[in-house]
C-alpha positions as a Markdown table, in Angstrom:
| # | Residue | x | y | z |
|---|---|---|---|---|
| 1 | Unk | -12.6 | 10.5 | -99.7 |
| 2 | Unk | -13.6 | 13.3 | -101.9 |
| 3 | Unk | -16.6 | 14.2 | -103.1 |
| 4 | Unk | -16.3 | 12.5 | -107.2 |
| 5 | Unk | -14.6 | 9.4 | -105.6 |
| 6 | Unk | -17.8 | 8.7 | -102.9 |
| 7 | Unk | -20.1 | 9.6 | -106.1 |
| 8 | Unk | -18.5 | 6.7 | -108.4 |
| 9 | Unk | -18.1 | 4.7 | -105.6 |
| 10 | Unk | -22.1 | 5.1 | -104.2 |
| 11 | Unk | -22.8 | 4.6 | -107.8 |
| 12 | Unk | -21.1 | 1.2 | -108.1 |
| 13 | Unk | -22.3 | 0.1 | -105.1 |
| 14 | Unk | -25.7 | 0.4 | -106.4 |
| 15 | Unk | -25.6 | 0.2 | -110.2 |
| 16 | Unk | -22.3 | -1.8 | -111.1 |
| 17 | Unk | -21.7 | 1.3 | -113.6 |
| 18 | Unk | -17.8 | 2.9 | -112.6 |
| 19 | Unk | -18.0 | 6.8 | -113.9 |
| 20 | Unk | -14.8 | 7.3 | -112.9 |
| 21 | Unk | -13.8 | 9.8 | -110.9 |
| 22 | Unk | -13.4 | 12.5 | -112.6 |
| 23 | Unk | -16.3 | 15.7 | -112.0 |
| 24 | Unk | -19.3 | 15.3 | -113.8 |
| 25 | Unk | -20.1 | 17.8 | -116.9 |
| 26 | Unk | -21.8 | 21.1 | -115.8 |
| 27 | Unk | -25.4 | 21.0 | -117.3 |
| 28 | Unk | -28.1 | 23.6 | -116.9 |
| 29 | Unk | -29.9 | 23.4 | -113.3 |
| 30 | Unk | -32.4 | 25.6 | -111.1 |
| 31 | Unk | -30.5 | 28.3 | -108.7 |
| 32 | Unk | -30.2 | 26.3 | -106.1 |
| 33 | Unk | -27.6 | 23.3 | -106.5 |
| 34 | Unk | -24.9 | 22.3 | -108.5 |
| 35 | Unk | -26.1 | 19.8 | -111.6 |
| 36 | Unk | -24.0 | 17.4 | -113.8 |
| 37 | Unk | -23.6 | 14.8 | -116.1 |
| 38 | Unk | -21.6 | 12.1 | -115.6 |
| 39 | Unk | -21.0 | 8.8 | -117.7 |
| 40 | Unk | -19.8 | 5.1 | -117.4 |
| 41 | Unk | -20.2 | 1.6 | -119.4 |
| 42 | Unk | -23.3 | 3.2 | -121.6 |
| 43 | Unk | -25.2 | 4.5 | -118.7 |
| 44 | Unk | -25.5 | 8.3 | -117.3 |
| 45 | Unk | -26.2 | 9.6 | -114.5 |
| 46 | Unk | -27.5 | 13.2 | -113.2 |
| 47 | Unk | -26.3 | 14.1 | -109.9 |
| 48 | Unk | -26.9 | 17.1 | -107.6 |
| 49 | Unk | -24.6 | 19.0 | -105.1 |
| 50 | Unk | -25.0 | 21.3 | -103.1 |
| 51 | Unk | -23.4 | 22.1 | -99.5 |
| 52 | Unk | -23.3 | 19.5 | -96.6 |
| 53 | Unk | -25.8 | 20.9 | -94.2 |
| 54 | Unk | -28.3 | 20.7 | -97.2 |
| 55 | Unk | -28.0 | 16.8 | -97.1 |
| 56 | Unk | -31.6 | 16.7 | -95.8 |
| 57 | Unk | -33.0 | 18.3 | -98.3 |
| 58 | Unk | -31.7 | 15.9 | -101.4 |
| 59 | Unk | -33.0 | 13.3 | -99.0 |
| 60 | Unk | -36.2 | 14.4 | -98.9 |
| 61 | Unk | -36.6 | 14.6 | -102.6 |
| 62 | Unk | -35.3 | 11.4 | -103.1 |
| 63 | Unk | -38.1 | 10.3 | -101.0 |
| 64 | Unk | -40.7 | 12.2 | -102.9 |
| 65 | Unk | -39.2 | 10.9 | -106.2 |
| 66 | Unk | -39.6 | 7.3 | -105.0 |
| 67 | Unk | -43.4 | 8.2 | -104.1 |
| 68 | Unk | -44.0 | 9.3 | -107.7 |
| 69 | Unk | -42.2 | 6.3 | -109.3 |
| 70 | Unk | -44.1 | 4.2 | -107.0 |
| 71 | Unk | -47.5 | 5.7 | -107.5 |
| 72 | Unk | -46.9 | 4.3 | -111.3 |
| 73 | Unk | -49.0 | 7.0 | -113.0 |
| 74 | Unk | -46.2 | 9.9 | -113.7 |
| 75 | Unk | -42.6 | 9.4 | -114.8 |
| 76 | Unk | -40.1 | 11.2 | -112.5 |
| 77 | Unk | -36.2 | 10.4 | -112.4 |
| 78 | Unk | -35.8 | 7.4 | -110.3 |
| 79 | Unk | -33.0 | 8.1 | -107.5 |
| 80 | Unk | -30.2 | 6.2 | -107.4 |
| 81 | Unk | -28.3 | 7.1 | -104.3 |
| 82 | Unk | -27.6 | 10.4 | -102.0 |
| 83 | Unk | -25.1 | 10.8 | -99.5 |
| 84 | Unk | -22.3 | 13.7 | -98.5 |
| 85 | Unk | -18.5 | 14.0 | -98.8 |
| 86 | Unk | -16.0 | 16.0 | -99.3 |
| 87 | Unk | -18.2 | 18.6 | -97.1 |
| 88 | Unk | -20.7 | 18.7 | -99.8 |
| 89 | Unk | -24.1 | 16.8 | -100.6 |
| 90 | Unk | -25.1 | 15.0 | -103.5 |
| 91 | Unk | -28.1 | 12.8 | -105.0 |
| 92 | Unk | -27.7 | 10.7 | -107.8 |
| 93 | Unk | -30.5 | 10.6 | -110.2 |
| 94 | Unk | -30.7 | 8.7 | -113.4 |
| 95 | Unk | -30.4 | 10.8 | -116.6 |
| 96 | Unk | -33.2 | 11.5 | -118.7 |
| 97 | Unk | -32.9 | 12.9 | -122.1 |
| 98 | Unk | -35.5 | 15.8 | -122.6 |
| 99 | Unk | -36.8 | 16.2 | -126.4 |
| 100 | Unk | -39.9 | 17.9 | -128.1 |
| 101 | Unk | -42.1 | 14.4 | -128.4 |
| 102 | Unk | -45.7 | 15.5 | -129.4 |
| 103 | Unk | -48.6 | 14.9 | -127.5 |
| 104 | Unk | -47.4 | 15.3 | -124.0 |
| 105 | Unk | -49.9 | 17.9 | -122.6 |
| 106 | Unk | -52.8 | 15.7 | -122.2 |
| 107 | Unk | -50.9 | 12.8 | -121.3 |
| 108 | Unk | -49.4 | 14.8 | -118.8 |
| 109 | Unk | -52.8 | 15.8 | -117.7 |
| 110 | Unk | -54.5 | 12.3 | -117.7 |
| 111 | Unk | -51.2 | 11.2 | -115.6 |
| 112 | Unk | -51.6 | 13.8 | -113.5 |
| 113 | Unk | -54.8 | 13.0 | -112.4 |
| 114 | Unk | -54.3 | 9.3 | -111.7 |
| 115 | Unk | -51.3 | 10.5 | -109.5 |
| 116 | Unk | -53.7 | 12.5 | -107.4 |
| 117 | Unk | -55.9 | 9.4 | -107.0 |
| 118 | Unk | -53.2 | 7.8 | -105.0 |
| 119 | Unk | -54.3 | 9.0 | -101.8 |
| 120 | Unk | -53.6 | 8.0 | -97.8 |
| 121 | Unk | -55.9 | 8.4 | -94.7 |
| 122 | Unk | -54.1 | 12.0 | -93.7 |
| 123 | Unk | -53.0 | 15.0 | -95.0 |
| 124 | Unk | -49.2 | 15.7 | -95.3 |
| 125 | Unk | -46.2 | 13.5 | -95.5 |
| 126 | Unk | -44.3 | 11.3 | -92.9 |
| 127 | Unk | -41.3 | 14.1 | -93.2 |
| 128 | Unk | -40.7 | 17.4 | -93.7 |
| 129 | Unk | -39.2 | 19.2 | -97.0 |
| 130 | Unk | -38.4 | 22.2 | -98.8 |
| 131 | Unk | -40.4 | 24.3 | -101.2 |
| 132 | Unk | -37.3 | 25.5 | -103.1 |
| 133 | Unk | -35.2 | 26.1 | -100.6 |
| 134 | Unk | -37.8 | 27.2 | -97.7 |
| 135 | Unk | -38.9 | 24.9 | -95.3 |
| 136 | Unk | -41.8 | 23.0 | -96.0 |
| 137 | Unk | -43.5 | 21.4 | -92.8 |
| 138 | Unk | -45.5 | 18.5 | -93.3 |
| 139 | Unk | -46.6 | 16.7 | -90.1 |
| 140 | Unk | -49.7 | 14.8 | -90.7 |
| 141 | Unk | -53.0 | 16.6 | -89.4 |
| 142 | Unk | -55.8 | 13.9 | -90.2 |
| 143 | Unk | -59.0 | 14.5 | -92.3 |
| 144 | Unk | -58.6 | 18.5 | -91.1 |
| 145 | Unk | -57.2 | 19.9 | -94.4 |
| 146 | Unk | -58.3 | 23.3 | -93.6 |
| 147 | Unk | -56.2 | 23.3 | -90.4 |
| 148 | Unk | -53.0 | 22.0 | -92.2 |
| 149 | Unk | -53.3 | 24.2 | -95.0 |
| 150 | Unk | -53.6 | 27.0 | -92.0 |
| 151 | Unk | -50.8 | 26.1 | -89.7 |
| 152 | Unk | -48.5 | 24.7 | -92.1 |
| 153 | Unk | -49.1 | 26.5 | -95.3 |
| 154 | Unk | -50.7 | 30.1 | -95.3 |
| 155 | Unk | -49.4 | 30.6 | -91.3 |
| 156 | Unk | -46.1 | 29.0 | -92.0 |
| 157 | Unk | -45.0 | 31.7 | -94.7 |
| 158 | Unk | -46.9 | 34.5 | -93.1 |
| 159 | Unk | -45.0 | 34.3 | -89.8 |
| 160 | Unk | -42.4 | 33.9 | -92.3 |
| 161 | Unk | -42.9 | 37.2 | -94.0 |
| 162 | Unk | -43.1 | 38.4 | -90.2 |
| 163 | Unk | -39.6 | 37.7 | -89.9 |
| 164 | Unk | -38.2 | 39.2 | -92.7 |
| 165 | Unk | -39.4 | 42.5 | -92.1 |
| 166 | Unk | -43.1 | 42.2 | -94.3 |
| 167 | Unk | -45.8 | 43.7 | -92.0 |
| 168 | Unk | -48.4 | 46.1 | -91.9 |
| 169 | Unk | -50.8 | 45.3 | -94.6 |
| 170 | Unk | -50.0 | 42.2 | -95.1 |
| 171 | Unk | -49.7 | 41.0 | -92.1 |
| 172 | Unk | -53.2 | 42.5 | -91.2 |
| 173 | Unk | -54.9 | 41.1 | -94.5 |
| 174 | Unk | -53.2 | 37.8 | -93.7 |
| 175 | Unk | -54.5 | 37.5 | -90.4 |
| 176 | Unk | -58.2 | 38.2 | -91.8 |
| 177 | Unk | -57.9 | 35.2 | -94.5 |
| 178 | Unk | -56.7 | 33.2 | -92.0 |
| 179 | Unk | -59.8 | 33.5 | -90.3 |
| 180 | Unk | -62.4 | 33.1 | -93.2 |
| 181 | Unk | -61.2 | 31.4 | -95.9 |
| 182 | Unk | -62.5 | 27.8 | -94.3 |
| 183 | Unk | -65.9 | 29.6 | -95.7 |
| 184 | Unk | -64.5 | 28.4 | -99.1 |
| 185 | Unk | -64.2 | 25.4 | -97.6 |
| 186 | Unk | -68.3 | 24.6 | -96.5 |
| 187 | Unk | -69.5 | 22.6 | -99.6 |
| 188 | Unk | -65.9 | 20.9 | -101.0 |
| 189 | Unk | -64.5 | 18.2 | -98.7 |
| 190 | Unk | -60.7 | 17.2 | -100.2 |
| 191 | Unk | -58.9 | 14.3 | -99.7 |
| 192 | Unk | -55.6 | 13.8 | -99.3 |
| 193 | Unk | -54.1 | 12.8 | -103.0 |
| 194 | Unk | -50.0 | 12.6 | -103.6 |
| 195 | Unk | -49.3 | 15.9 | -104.6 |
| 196 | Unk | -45.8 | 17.1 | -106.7 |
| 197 | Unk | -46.1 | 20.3 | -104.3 |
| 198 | Unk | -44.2 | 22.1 | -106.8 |
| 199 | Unk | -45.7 | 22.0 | -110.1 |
| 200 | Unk | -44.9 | 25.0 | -112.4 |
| 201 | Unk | -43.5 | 24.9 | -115.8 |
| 202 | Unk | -40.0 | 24.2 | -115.2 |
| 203 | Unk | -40.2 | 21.1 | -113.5 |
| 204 | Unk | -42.1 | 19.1 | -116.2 |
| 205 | Unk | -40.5 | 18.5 | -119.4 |
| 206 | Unk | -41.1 | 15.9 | -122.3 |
| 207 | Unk | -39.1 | 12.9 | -123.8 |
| 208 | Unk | -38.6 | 12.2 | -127.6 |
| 209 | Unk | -41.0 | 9.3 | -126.9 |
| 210 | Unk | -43.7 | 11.7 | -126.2 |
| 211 | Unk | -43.9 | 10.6 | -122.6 |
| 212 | Unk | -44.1 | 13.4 | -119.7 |
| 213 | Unk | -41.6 | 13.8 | -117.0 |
| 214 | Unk | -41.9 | 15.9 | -113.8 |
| 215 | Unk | -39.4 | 16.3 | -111.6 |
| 216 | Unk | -37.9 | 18.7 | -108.9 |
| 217 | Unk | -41.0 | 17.4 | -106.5 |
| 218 | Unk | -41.8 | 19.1 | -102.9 |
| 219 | Unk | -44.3 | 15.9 | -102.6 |
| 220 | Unk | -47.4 | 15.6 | -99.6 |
| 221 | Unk | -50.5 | 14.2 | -99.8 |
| 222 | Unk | -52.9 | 16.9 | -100.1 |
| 223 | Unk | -55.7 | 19.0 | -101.9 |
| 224 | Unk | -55.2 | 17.9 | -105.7 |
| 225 | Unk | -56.1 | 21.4 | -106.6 |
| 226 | Unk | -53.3 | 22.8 | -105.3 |
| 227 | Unk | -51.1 | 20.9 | -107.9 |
| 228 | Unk | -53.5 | 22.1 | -110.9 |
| 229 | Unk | -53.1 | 25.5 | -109.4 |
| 230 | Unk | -49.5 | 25.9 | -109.2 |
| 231 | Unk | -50.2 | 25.0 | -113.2 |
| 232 | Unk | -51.5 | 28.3 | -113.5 |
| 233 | Unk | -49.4 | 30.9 | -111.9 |
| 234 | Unk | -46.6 | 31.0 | -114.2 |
| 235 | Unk | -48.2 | 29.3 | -117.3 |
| 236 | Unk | -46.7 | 26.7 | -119.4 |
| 237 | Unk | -49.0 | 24.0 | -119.5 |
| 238 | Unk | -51.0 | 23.7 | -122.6 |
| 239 | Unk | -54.8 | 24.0 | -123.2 |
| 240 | Unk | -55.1 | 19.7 | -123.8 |
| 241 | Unk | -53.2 | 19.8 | -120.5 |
| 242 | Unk | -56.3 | 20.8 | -118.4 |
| 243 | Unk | -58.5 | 19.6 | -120.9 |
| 244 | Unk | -57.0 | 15.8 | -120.6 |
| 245 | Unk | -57.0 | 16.5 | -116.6 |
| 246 | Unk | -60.9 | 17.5 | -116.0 |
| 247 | Unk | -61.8 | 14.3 | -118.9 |
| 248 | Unk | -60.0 | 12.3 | -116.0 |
| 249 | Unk | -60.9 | 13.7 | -112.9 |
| 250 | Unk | -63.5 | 17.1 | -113.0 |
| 251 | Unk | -62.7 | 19.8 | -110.2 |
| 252 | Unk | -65.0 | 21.1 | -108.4 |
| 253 | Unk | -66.7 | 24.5 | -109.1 |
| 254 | Unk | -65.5 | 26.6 | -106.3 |
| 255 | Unk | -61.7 | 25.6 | -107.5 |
| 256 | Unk | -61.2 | 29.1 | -109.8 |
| 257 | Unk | -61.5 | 30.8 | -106.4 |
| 258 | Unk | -59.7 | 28.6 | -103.9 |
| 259 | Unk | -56.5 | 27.9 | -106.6 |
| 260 | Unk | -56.2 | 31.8 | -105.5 |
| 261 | Unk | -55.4 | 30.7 | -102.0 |
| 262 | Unk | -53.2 | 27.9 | -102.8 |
| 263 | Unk | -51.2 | 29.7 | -105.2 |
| 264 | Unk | -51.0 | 32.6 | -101.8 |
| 265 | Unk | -48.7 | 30.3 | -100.2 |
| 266 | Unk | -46.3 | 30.2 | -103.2 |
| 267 | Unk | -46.3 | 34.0 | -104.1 |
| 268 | Unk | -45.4 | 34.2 | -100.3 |
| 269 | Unk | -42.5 | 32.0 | -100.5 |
| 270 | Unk | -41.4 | 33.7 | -103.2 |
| 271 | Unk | -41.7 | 37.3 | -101.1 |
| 272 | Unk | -39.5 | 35.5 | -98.2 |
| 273 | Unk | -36.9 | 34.2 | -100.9 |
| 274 | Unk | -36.8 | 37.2 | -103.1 |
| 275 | Unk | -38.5 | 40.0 | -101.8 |
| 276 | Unk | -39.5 | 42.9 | -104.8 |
| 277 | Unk | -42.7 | 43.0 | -106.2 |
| 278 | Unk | -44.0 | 39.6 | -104.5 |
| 279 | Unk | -45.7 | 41.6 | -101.9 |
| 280 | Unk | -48.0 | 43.7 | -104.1 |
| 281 | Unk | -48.6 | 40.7 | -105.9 |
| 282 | Unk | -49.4 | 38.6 | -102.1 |
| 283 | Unk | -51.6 | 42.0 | -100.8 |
| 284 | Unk | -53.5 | 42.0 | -104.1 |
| 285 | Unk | -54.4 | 38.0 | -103.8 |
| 286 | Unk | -55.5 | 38.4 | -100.1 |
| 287 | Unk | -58.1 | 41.5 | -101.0 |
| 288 | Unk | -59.6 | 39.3 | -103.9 |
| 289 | Unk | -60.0 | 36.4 | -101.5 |
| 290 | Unk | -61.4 | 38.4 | -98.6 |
| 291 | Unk | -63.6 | 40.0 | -101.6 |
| 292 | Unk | -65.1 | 36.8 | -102.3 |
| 293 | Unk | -65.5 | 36.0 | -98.7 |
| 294 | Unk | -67.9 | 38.9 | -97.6 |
């Protein structure tokens, strides 16, 4: 079977809708997969595709999708159905018109702060993911954020960084932090909230109604201020956004410092994706840390 004919058919099976089988319309994506439209009796569908041996990785956000829709604070897509064919993968989403409704920042905010209230006993998630398209290791690690975030976060991408040829300096810097940022750590005890895990500007969006979406999740329960600092490192999230957010929920003082070491982990996954100026930018994070840590 090819790869349109097991989409229509996986959609039948779990909507009743027949697309036909026809390819979907191309429709603006991210740069990792494939993304299209496709249509049937009223209803539309956006579906994903991407090569075979990537099936685990539309599975896993399928999962973190349901664990937003379930948390019933945020909207997010609701999946429909994944599967591969035709020596591709795909996931099935349903299709959500994006507009320029008014007001979503602090909804967004307030949302997003009920989300991180949904919370379970340990830190990470009961599978791994990706964090674009790098491996993103999640086995639990109870109560001991501060180990997780070391071996599965900052470590993770250094030994990473390792790999791909990134030492000296940062290597050495990296090895320092590891060792004394749990002094950031001595008066703030986290607990382990549902987190997007990939929160930057292009993975929340607005419908005409006014109502946020996010989407595009890397979700694990974890330190809600690493979601509110991924808000920050490329921008686009509004002033009522964080303002809605701290009415909600306040963060703690010592969060303008530490967002510095969550938002580490990203810069460095961007330096092991895509190399360039990411490793100034990862050297000059880890001397402003170890600056606040003397």
């Amino acid at each position: 079977m090819s790869l349109w004919q097991q989409i229509q058919s996986d959609i039948r099976e779990h909507t009743g809708v027949d697309v036909g089988t026809d390819a979907g319309r191309g429709v603006g994506g991210g740069c990792i997969s494939q993304a299209f439209r496709v249509e049937g009796d009223g209803c539309a569908f956006f579906v994903k595709t991407n090569r075979a041996g990537l099936a685990g990785m539309f599975e896993a956000e399928a999962e973190g999708l349901n664990e937003i829709v379930a948390s019933n604070t945020v909207r997010a897509p609701a999946p429909v159905c994944w599967g591969v064919a035709g020596g591709h993968c795909y996931l099935v989403m349903e299709y959500l018109e994006f507009g320029r409704g008014s007001g979503a920042a602090g909804r967004l905010g307030e949302q997003l702060a009920r989300m991180h209230r949904t919370t379970r006993e340990a830190f990470g998630w009961h599978r791994d993911n990706t964090i674009g398209s790098t491996p993103q290791i999640n086995t639990p690690q109870d109560s001991d954020w501060i180990a997780f975030w070391r071996d599965r976060r900052l470590g993770f991408q250094l030994e990473q960084a390792g790999r791909e040829g990134h030492g000296g300096e940062l290597q050495r810097l990296g090895a320092q932090l590891m060792d004394r940022f749990p002094a950031l750590f001595v008066d703030y005890t986290p607990v382990p909230s549902l987190l997007h895990g990939d929160l930057w500007g292009g993975n929340h969006a607005v419908l005409d109604s006014g109502e946020p979406v996010i989407f595009d999740p890397a979700v694990y329960f974890g330190d809600r201020e690493a979601d509110l600092a991924m808000t920050e490192l490329f921008g686009g999230f509004g002033r009522d956004f964080y303002a809605a957010y701290e009415d909600a929920w306040p963060l703690d003082a010592g969060y303008p410092v530490r967002k510095q070491l969550y938002n580490l982990y990203h810069v460095l996954n961007h330096l092991n994706l895509f190399g360039g100026g990411y490793h100034g930018q990862a050297v000059r994070m880890m001397e402003s840390l170890l600056a606040e840590l003397r």
